[in-house]
C-alpha positions, 0 to 999 in steps of 0.5 A: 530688187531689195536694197540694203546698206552693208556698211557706213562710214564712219561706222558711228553713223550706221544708225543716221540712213535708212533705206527703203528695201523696195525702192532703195530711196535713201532717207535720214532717220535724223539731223546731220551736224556739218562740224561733227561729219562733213563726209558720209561713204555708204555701201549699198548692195541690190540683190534681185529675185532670181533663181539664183540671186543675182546681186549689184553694189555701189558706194554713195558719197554724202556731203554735209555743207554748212547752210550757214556758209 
């Protein structure tokens, strides 16, 4: 399958996740800061190599907590 994110939200964000498109491993390209965004919503979409190309989505919830806390 190949893995792609179609959208996050909030959009300002888009360029924080990074996924791998042969595992679908989710990674951070940086720091997240729990006062600016406490909450991350990414659609991830999964498409397969078949002829035709079947495709699959789902949401994953991130929660930023406070280390401090």
């Amino acid at each position: 399958a190949l893995y792609e994110i179609d959208t996050v939200v909030p959009s300002s964000a888009s360029d924080v996740f990074n996924i791998d498109a042969d595992s679908g491993e989710i990674r951070l390209r940086g720091a997240l800061d729990f006062e600016t965004v406490a909450f991350y919503d990414l659609h991830v979409k999964a498409k397969d190599k078949g002829t035709p190309p079947l495709s699959g989505h789902c949401k994953v919830f991130v929660q930023v907590v406070d280390v401090n806390d």
